[in-house]
N, C-alpha and C positions, 0 to 999 in steps of 0.2 A: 666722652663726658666733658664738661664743660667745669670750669673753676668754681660755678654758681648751683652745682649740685649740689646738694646737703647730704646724698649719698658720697660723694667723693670725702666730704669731709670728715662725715662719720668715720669712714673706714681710714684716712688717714689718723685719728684721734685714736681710734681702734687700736692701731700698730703702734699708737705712743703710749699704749696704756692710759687713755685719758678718759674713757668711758664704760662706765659700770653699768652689767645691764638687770633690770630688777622686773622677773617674771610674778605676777598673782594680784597685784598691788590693783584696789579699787580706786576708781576716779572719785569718787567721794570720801575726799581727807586722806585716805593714805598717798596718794602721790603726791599731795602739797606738804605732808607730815615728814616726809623720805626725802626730799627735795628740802624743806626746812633741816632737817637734821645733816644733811650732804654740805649744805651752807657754809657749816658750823664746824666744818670740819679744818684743820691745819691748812690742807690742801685739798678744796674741791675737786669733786672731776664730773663729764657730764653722768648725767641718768640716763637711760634707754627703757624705759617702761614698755613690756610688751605682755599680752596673753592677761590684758587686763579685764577685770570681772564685768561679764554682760558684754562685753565688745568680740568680734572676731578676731583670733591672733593676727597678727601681721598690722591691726589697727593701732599705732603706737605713737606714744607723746615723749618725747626729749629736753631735762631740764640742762641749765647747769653748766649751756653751751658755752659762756666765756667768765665761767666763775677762777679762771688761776690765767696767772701769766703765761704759762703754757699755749693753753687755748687760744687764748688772745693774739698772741704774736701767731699762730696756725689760722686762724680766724683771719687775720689784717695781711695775710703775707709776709709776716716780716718775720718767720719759723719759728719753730716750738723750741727753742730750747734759750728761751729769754727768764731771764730776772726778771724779778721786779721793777728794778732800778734800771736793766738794761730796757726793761717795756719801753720807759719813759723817755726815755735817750730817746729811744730810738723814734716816738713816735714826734720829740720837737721836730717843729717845720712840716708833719705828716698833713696836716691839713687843711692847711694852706696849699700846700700842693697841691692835692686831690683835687680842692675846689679850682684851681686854677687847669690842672689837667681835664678836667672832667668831661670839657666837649670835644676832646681827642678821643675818648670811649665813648659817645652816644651810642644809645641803647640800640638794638638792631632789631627790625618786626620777623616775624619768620610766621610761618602761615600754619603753623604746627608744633607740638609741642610734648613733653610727657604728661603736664598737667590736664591734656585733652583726652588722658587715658579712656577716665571714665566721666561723660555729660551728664548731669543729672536736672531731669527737666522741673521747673518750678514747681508743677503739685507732687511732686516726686521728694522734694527737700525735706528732709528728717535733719540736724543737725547733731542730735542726741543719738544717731548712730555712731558718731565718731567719741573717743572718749573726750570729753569735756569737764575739767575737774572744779569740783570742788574743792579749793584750793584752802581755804578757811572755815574756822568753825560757822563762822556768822556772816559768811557770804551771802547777798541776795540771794544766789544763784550760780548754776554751772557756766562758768568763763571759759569759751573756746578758744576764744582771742587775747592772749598776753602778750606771748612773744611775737605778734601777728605783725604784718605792713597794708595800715588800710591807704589805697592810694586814691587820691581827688586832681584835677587838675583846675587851673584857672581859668576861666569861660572866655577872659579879654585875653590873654598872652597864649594858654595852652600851657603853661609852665606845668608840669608833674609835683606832686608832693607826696612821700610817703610816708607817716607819721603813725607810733604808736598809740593804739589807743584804744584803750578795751572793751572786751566784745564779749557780753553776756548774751547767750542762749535763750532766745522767747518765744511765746507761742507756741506751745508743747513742740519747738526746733525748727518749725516752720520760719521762722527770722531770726535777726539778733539784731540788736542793738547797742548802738557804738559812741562811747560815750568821749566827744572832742573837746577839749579845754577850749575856751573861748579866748584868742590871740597866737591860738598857733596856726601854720600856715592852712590844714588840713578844715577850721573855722573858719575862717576869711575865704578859701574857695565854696563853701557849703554856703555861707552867706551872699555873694556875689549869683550862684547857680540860682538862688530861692527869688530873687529881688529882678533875675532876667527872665527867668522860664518859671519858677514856680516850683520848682523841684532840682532835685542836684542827684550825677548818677556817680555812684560812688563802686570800690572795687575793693577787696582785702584779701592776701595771701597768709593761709594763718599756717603753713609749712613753710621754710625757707630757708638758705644757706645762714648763718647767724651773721653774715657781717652785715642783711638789714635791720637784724637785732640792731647793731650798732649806730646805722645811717638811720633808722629811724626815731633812735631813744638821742639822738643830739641836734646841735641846731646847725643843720647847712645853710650856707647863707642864703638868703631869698635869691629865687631866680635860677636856681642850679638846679636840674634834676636828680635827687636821690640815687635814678637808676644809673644817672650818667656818674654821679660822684660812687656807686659802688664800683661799678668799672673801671675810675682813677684808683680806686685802692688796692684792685686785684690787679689789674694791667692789663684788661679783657673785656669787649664792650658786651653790655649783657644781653642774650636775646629777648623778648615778650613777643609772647602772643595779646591779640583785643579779645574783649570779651564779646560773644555774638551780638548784646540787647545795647550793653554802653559804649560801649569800641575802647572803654578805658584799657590800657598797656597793663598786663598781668606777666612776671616773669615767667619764660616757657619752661621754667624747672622746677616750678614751685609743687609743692607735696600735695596742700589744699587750698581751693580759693573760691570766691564767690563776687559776683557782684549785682546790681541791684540800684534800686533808687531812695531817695531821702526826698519826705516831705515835710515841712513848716508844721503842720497839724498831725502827721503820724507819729506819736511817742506811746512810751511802753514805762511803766515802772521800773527802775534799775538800780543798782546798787541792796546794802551796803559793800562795800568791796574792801579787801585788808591792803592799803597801796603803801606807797616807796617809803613814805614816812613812816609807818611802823603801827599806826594806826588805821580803823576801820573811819572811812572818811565817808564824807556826802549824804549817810543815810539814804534815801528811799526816797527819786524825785523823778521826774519822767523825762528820758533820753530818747533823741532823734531815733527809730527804730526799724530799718531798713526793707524797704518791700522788694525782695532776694528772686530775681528773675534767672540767677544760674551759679550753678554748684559744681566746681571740678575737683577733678583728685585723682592721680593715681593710684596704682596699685598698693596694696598694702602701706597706704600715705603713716606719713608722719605729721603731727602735730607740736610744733615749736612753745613751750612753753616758758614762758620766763615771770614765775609770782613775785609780784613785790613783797614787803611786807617786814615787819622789825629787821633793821640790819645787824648783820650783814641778807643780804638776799638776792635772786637769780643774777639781778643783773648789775648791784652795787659796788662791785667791783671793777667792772669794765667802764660803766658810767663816772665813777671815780678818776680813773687813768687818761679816760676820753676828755673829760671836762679837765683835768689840769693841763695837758699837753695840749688844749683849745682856749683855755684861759693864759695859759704863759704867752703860748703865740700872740692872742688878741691886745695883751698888753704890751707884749715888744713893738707890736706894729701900729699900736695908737703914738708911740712913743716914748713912751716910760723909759727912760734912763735906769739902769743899775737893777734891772731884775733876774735875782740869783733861782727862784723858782716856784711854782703856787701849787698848791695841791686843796684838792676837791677832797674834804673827809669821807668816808665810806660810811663813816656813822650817823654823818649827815646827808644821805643818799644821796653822798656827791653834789650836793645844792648849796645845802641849808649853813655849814661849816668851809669856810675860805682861807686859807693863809697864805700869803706872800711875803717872802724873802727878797728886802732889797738889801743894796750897799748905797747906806747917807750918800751924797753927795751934797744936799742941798737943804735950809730951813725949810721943812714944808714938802720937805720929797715923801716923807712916811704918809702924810695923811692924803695925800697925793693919791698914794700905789692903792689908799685902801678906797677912797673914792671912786676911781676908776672902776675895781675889783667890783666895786659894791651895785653898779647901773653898767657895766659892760654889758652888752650886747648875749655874748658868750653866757654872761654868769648872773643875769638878771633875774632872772625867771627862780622865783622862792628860794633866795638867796637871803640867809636870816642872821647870819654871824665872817665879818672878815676879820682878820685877824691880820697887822699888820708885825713881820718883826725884821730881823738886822739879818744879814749873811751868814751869821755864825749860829744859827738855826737852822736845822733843817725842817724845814715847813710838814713832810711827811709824817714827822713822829709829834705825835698830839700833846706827848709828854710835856718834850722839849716846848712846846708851843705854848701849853699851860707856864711852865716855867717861868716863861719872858713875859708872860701873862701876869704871874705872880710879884713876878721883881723888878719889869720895867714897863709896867703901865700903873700911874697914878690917876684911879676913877675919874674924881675931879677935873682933870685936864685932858685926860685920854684915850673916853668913850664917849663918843656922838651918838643921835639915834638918826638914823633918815625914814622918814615916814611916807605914807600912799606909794608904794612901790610897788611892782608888781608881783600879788600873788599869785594863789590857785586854790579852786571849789577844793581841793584835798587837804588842804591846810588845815588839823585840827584846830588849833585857834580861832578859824572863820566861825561867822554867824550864816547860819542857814537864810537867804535871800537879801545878803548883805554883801556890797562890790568885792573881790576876791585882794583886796588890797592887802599888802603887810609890810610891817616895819623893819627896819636892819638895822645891827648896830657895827659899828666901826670902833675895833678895838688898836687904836695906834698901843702894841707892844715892843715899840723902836725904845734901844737910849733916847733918849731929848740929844735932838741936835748939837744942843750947844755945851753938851757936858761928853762927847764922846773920848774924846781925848783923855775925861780925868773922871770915866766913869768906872766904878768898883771892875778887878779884873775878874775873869771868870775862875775858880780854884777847882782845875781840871788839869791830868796829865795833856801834855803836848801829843798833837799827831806822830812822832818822830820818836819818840820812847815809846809812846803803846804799839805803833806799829815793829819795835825792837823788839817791847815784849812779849807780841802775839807770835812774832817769829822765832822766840827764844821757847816757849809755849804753848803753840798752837790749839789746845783744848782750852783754852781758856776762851776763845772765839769759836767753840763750837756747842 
C-alpha cells in the first residue's frame, strides 16, 4: 500500500484512537447532524459512518478527517502526536517547500489501479446508490461531493488543477453538478476548454487520502500540479490512472471517481447549500452539470466528506492552520520586516478574520503588515477583517486581539476600508447577479509608533514569576 491510501490512514488513525465508527445513521441529516455535533466537541475525531439506511454495508462516508491536531500532523507526515502550537511550528516554511519540491515527486501513470475495481458504464450510473448526505436542513439536495478533488487541466500548458468544489447529485444520480467559483484555477481551465473545443472534460475523485482535502481547499501556486505538490508533502510521487473517455489523471487509489464532460449550455438547478461561512448561500441558480461517461469505485468505497457550515466545521480547523502557516510564509518572503505571526480565525473560516503580529520597527510598518495581509495572494480571496497588533500579542487568541483592539486602536485614525476586492457567490452579503465583490477593513491595533516608548505599560505578572509560580503550582496551569 502506498502513503496515498485512505485505507492506510484510516487504520493508522484507528490505532491512535482517532476514529469513531457510528453504525445505523441515515444519509438524510443524521450524518451531517453527528458530524456537526462531533465538531463541537473539545477534541474532534474522525467519523466512520457504516451500515447506513438504504445503502449496502461496506458503502461508507468519513467525516472529520483533519478536524484536531492529531490528524493533521498524521494527515501532512509530520506525526500524530503534535500540539497545537507544535502544528504551526512545524508547519513554517511547509509550503514553500512543497511547492518548490514538488517536481521531484511528479505524479506517476500506472495502467491499473484499485479504483478500476469496479467500471461502471454510463447508462449504468446511479449515484444515489452510494450514500450521499443530506447534510442540512435546507439543502438543495444530496451533495456527494464535499470532501471531493474535482480535477481540470489547462488545454494550452496541460497544467493539472485539483480544486474543491461541490458536487450535488441530479437527475434522479444520473450526473451531478459542480459548482466552481468563478477565479479559481478549476474556472479559468473550464473556460479556456469552452472557448477552444466547445466543451471541457473534467474528472473528480470523491474518495481519497485527506491530504487532497487539504491541497485542494488552499491555494497552490499556479502552475504546480496538486498531484505533484501532494507527493512533496508525503515524500512519495503519487500514482494515477486516465480515465478511458477524458484521459484526465485520476489517483489509482482513490475510493470513488467519475469523469465526464462540461458544456456552456448544459446546467441543472443547484443549490441552496449550508457553506463555510455558516450560512445557507447562493439560493437556487443553474450550475455547469456534467455529462458523467464513467463511474469508478472500489470495493466497499468510501466517501470523503467534509460539510461546511456555522464554525467551527469539517474542515475549519485545518483551513485555519493551513492559511496561517501560508500567510506567515507569504509575508516573510514579500518582505515584511519584523513578522512575529498571523493566524487565520476558525471562526472566520479561516478567511474572513486575519491578525498579524509584528515588531514596530518603522512609521508606517503596522499598516504596512495589514495591507499586505489584506490583497496577499495567499489571503485574498474573502478576506473581510485584518487585524493588525504588536509582538506582545499573540495573534491566536481572539481575546487578546479584541484587547489591543480595545485599547490601542483609535476608530478615527485606525480603521481603513479597502473596497471592490475579491469576493465570492457565497458571501451572505452578495446580491444575487451582482460582481462577487467585497469590502475589507484594516484594523491597525499597534501602539502609534511614536508613542511606543511612553505608551501606558501592560499591568500583567512577568513570564519569569508566572512560570515560578506554575512550577511552584502546577494545577493552577491545568
Amino acid at each position: 500500500m502506498s502513503k496515498f491510501d485512505l485505507r492506510e490512514w484510516l487504520n493508522a488513525a484507528t490505532k491512535d484512537q482517532q476514529v469513531e465508527e457510528i453504525f445505523g445513521a441515515d444519509a438524510v441529516l443524521e450524518i451531517g447532524a453527528a458530524s456537526q455535533l462531533n465538531y463541537r466537541r473539545k477534541s474532534p475525531k474522525a467519523l466512520l459512518f457504516d451500515r447506513i439506511v438504504g445503502h449496502e454495508a461496506g458503502r461508507r462516508v468519513l467525516t472529520g478527517s483533519v478536524s484536531n491536531p492529531r490528524l493533521m500532523g498524521m494527515t501532512l507526515g509530520l506525526g500524530g502526536n503534535l500540539s497545537d502550537l507544535e502544528l504551526v511550528e512545524q508547519l513554517r516554511g511547509k509550503p514553500h517547500q512543497w511547492a518548490s519540491s514538488a517536481s521531484e515527486f511528479a505524479a506517476v501513470e500506472v495502467k491499473d489501479g484499485p479504483i478500476f475495481e469496479n467500471i461502471v458504464a454510463k447508462e449504468d450510473i446511479n449515484f444515489l446508490e452510494f450514500p450521499s448526505p443530506l447534510w442540512h436542513e435546507l439543502d438543495g439536495g444530496p451533495y456527494i461531493g464535499t470532501g471531493c478533488a474535482v480535477i481540470t487541466v489547462d488545454p494550452d500548458s496541460g497544467v493539472l488543477n485539483m480544486g474543491a468544489y461541490r458536487i450535488q447529485v441530479q437527475d434522479d444520480g444520473a450526473s451531478v453538478s459542480i459548482n466552481i467559483e468563478s477565479g479559481k484555477h478549476g474556472s479559468q481551465h473550464v473556460r479556456k476548454w469552452f472557448e477552444k473545443e466547445g466543451r471541457a472534460p473534467i474528472a473528480a475523485t470523491l474518495g481519497q487520502h485527506p491530504v487532497f482535502l487539504i491541497v485542494a481547499g488552499t491555494e497552490v501556486p499556479f502552475g504546480i500540479s496538486e498531484m505533484d505538490y501532494a507527493g512533496a508533502i508525503l515524500g512519495e510521487p503519487l500514482t494515477f490512472v486516465r480515465g478511458p473517455d477524458t484521459g484526465l489523471p485520476i489517483p489509482a487509489e482513490s475510493e470513488i471517481a467519475f469523469e465526464g464532460w462540461l458544456y456552456p449550455d448544459r446546467k441543472r438547478p443547484e443549490g441552496p447549500f449550508g457553506e463555510w461561512t455558516g450560512y445557507y448561500s447562493g439560493g437556487i441558480a443553474p450550475v455547469l452539470t456534467a455529462e458523467v461517461t464513467g463511474l469508478f469505485h472500489r470495493n466497499n468505497p468510501i466517501n470523503l466528506g467534509a460539510p461546511p457550515g456555522k464554525p467551527p466545521h469539517d474542515y475549519s480547523y485545518m483551513r485555519s492552520v493551513m492559511k496561517s502557516a501560508m500567510a506567515t510564509d507569504g509575508l516573510i518572503s514579500s518582505g515584511l520586516a519584523g513578522v512575529r505571526g498571523v493566524w487565520c480565525h476558525e471562526v472566520g473560516g479561516g478567511r474572513s478574520i486575519i491578525a498579524v503580529a509584528i515588531e514596530q520597527r518603522y512609521a508606517g510598518h503596522s499598516r504596512q503588515a495589514g495591507y499586505l495581509a489584506a490583497q496577499h495572494p495567499v489571503t485574498a480571496y474573502m478576506n473581510r477583517f485584518v487585524i493588525a497588533v504588536d509582538d506582545d500579542i499573540n495573534p491566536r487568541d481572539l481575546d487578546e486581539v479584541m484587547w489591543a483592539v480595545s485599547t490601542r486602536c483609535d476608530p478615527q485614525r485606525d480603521i481603513e476600508v479597502m473596497r471592490y476586492s475579491w469576493g465570492s457567490r457565497v458571501d451572505p452579503l452578495g446580491l444575487p447577479g451582482q460582481p462577487a465583490y467585497n469590502s475589507r477593513v484594516l484594523i491597525d491595533a499597534c501602539r502609534p509608533f511614536e508613542r511606543i516608548d511612553s505608551f501606558p505599560i501592560v499591568a500583567e505578572s512577568s513570564s519569569d514569576i508566572l512560570r515560578r509560580v506554575a512550577e511552584k503550582w502546577p494545577g493552577l496551569t491545568q
